[in-house]
Phi, psi and omega in degrees: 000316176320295188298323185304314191285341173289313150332288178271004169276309206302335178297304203281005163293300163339301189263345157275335153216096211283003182248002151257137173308271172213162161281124158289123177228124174238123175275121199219122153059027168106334181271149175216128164273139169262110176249147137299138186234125188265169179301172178061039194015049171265103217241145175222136159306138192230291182209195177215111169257128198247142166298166166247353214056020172265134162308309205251029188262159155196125177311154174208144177247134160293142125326146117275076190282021179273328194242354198066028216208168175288133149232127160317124185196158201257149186304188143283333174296347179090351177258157176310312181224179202177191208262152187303324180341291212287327213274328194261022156282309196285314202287344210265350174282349182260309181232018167233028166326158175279326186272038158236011181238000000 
């Protein structure tokens, strides 16, 4: 499951922002951080996804770089979890826009 999920967030990174090198994922206690790895050896923190025992289901946490930390937090659909896309659309809509970086 580790290689599938890394697979498609880096394919749909790939085509939604092509100024990121690739996604990053590490996996820790069930949990997996999603980093962006950007040129120059620059990485911004994206989210955090936990399975649900649904496949394409995933719990999703925002970065907070105000605090350095996960916050539990809802999708654009308005639910707590969703497809790897959406989790990694919503954080990447927040911090890898090119005029935010």
């Amino acid at each position: 499951m580790q290689h599938h999920l890394r697979q498609r967030l880096n394919r749909h990174g790939r085509e939604r922002w092509p100024h990121v090198e690739a996604i990053a994922v590490r996996f820790r206690a069930g949990v997996a951080y999603v980093t962006a790895e950007l040129p120059g050896d620059q990485s911004i923190p994206l989210c955090r996804l936990r399975f649900t025992g649904v496949l394409h289901t995933w719990g999703f946490a925002l970065y907070l770089a105000s605090s350095d930390s996960y916050k539990d937090n809802i999708l654009p659909s308005g639910l707590p979890a969703g497809s790897l896309e959406e989790a990694l659309d919503c954080a990447g809509d927040i911090y890898l826009n090119e005029s935010t970086i």
